[in-house]
C-alpha positions as CSV (number, residue, x, y, z in Angstrom):
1,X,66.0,118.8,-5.6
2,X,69.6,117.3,-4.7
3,X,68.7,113.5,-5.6
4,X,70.9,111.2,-5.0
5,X,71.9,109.2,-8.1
6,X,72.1,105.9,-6.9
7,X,69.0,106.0,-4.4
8,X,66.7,107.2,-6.8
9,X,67.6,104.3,-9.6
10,X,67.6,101.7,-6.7
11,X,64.3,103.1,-5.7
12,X,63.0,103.5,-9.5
13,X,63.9,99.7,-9.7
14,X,61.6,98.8,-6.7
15,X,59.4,101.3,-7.1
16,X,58.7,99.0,-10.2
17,X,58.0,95.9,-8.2
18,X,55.0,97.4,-6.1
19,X,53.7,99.6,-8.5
20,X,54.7,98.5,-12.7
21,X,54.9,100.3,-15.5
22,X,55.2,99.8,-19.5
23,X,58.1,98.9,-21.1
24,X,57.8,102.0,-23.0
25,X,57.3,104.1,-19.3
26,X,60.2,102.5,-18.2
27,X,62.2,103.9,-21.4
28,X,60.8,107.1,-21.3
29,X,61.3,107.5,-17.0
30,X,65.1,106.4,-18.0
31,X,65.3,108.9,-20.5
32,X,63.9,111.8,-18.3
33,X,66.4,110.3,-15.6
34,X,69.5,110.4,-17.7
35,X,68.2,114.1,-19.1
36,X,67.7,115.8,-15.8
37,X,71.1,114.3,-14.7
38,X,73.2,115.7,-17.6
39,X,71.3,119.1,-16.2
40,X,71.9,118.5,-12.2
41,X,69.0,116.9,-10.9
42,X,67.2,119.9,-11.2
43,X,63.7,120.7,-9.7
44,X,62.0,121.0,-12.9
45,X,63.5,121.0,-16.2
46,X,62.1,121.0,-20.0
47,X,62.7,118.4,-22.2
48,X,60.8,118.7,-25.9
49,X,58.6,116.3,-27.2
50,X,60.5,116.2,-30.3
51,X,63.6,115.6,-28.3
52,X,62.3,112.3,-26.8
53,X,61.1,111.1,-29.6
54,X,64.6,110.9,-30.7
55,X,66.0,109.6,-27.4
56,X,63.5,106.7,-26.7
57,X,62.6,105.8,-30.5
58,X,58.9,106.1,-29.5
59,X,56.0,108.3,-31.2
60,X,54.7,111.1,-29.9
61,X,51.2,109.0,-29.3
62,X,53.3,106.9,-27.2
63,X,55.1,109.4,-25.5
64,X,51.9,110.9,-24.3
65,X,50.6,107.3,-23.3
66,X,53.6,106.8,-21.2
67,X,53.7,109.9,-19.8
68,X,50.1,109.6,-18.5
69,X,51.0,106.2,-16.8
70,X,54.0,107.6,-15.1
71,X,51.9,110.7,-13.7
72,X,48.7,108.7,-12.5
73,X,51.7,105.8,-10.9
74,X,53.7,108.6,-9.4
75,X,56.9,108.5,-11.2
76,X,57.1,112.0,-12.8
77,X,55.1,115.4,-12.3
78,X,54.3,117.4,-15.9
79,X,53.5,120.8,-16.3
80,X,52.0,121.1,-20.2
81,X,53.5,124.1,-21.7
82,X,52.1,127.2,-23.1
83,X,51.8,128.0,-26.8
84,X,55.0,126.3,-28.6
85,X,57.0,126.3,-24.9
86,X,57.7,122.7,-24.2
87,X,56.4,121.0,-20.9
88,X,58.1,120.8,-17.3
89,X,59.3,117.4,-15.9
90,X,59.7,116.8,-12.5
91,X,61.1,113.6,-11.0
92,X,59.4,112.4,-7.9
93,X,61.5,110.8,-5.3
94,X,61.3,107.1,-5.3
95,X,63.9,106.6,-2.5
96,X,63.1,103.6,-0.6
97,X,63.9,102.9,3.0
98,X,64.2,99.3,2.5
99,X,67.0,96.8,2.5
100,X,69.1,97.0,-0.6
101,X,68.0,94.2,-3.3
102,X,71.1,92.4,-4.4
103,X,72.2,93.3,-8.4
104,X,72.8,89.5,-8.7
105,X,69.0,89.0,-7.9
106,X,68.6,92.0,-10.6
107,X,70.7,90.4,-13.1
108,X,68.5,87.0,-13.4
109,X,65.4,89.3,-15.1
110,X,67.3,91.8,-17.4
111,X,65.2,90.7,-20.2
112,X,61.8,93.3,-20.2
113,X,58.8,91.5,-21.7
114,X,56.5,93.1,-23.5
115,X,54.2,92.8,-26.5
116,X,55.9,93.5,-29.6
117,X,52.5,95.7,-30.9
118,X,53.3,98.0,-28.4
119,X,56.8,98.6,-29.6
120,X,57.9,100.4,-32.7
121,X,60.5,97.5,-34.1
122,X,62.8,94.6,-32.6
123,X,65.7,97.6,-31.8
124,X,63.6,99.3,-29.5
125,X,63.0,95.7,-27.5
126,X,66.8,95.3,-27.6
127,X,67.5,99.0,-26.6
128,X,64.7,98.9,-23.8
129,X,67.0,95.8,-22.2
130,X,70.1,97.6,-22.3
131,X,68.9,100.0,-20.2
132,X,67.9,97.6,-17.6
133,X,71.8,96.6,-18.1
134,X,72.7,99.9,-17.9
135,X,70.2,100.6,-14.6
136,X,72.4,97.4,-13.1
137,X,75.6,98.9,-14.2
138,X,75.4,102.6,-12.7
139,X,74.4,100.8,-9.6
140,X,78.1,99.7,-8.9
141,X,79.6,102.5,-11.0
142,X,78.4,105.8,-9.9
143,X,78.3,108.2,-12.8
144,X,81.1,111.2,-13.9
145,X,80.8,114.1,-12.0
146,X,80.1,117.4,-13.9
147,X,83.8,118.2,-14.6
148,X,84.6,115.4,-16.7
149,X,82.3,117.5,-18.9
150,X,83.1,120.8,-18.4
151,X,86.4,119.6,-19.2
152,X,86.0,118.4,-22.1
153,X,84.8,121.8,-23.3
154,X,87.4,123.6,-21.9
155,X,89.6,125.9,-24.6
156,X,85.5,126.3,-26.0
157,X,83.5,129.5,-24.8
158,X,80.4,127.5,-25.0
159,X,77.4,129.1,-22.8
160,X,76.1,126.6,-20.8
161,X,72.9,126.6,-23.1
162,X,75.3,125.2,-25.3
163,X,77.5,122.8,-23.4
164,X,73.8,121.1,-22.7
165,X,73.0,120.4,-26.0
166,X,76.1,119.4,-27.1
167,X,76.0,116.6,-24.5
168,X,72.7,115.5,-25.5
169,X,73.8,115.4,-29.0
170,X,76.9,113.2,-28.1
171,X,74.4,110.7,-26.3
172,X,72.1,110.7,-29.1
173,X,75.5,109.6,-31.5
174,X,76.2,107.0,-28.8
175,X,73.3,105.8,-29.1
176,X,73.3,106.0,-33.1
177,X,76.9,103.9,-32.1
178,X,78.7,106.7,-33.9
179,X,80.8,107.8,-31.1
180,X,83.3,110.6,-31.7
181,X,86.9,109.6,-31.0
182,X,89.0,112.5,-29.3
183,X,90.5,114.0,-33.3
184,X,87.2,113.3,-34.3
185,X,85.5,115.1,-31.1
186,X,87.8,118.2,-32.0
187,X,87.0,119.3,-35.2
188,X,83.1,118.5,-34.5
189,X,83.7,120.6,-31.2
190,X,85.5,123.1,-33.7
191,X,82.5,123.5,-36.5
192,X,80.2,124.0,-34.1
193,X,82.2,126.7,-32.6
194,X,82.4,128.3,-36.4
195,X,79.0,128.1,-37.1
196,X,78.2,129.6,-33.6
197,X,80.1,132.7,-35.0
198,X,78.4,132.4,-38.3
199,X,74.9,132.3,-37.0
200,X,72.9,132.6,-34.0
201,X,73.1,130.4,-30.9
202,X,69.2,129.9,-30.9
203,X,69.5,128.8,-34.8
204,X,72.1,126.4,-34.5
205,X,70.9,124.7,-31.7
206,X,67.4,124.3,-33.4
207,X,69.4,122.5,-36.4
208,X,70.8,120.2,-33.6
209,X,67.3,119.0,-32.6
210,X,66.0,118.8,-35.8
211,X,69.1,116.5,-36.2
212,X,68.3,114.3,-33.1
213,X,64.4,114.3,-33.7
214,X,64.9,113.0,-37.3
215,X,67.6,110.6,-36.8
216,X,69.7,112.2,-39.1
217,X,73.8,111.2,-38.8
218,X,74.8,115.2,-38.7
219,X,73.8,118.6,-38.5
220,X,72.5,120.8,-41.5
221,X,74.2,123.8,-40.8
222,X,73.2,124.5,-44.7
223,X,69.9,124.9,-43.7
224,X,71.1,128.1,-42.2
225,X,72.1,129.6,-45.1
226,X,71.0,133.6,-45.4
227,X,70.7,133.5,-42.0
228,X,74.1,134.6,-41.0
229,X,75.0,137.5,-38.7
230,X,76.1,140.6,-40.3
231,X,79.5,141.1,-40.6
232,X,81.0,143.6,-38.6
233,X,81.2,147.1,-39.6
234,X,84.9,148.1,-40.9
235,X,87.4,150.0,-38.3
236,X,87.8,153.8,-39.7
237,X,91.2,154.3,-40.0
238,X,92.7,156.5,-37.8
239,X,96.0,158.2,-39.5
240,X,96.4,161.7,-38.9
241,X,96.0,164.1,-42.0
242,X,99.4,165.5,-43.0
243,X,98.0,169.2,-42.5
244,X,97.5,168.4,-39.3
245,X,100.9,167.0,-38.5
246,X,102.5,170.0,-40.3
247,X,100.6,172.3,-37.9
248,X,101.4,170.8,-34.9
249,X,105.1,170.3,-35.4
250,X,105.2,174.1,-36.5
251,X,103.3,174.7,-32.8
252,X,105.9,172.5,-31.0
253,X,109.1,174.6,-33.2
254,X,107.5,177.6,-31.8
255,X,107.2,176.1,-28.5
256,X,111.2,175.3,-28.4
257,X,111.8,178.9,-29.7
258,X,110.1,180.5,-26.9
259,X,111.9,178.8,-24.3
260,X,115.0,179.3,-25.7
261,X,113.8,183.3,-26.1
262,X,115.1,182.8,-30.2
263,X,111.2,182.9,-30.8
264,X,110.2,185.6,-33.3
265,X,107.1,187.2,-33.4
266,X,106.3,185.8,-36.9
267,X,107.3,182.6,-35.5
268,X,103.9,182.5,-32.8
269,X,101.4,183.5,-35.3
């Protein structure tokens, strides 16, 4: 698709005076924003229901509710997915050719009204404003490029499956404001490199999502127990019978006799 950050939040924000949405569309539209970023803008991408669930702090009734609104208003494209495959999300642009609207302007209506029966608790009110912060924020500070990431996984041979979900998981713990500091982003790095050689890379990363979409605080990796790969089959050892290196150095004596012409006939047999 190769949106442009910036445009497409300034146009999300106008896009919002001519045509409004939900306080809970507007969290779920950030969410699917900040999702398909982490992944490259791409045209479509999945993102499980369970998943934003755990994200936005909405139900899946609401999810669906908001969802709808964002289709019919023009905000997203959905593709429903078949059997237990989770649906497609595509953003639609929202680029506006218009004159930029000043943040300051922005700044004076941070706070989102909306009814609190349509809201799950007073957090999700307070969350739902500091996105509208955080939409203000990017809007002078362009995000990190990719390699801030990939660095931060370098020394790891993480597939890129992997290095996805591990940056959704540490934006779910930001979220949970249980950052990891950099010892503490090691050895988390670290076990899940262990249990990535203990188990399979589908199973682990299921136990991540059942993490996010229950709110736990970790991962139960002991869930995975009797699941492990099989261990490796032992190397044969490889040492040379001693018949068989008495035979060959009696070949190689024999050898050196002939050349020399000492060799006796008994000696070649």
């Amino acid at each position: 698709m190769g949106m442009d950050f910036i445009k497409q939040l300034r146009g999300f924000r106008k896009q919002r005076l001519l045509n409004p949405i939900g306080a809970n569309s507007i969290c779920l539209y950030l969410i699917l924003f900040e999702y398909d970023n982490d992944l490259g803008f791409l045209d479509w991408f999945t993102a499980p229901n369970s998943v934003l669930q755990g994200l936005t702090g909405l139900s899946l009734k609401s999810i669906q509710r908001s969802r709808n609104e964002l289709m019919q208003k023009g905000y997203i494209q959905y593709q429903t997915g078949r059997g237990n495959s989770a649906g497609k999300y595509r953003l639609c642009d929202l680029t506006i050719n218009s004159d930029q609207q000043s943040v300051h302007q922005m700044s004076n209506n941070t706070s989102i009204e909306c009814p609190t029966d349509d809201l799950q608790s007073v957090h999700q009110v307070s969350t739902l404003n500091n996105l509208t912060k955080l939409e203000l924020k990017l809007n002078n500070n362009p995000p990190k490029s990719p390699k801030g990431e990939t660095d931060m996984f370098e020394g790891y041979d993480f597939s890129q499956r992997v290095q996805t979900k591990l940056s959704e998981w540490l934006r779910y713990k930001q979220e949970r404001r249980e950052g990891y500091k950099p010892t503490g982003l090691k050895r988390f790095l670290s076990r899940v490199e262990n249990a990535l050689q203990s188990y399979a890379e589908a199973d682990v990363l299921e136990q991540m999502d059942m993490a996010m979409a229950n709110n736990w605080q970790g991962i139960a990796y002991d869930r995975l127990k009797g699941k492990e790969r099989p261990s490796p089959a032992p190397e044969k050892s490889r040492e040379v019978p001693a018949d068989i290196l008495e035979s060959q150095a009696r070949q190689q004596a024999a050898l050196e006799k002939l050349k020399s012409g000492t060799a006796r006939l008994e000696d070649l047999l």
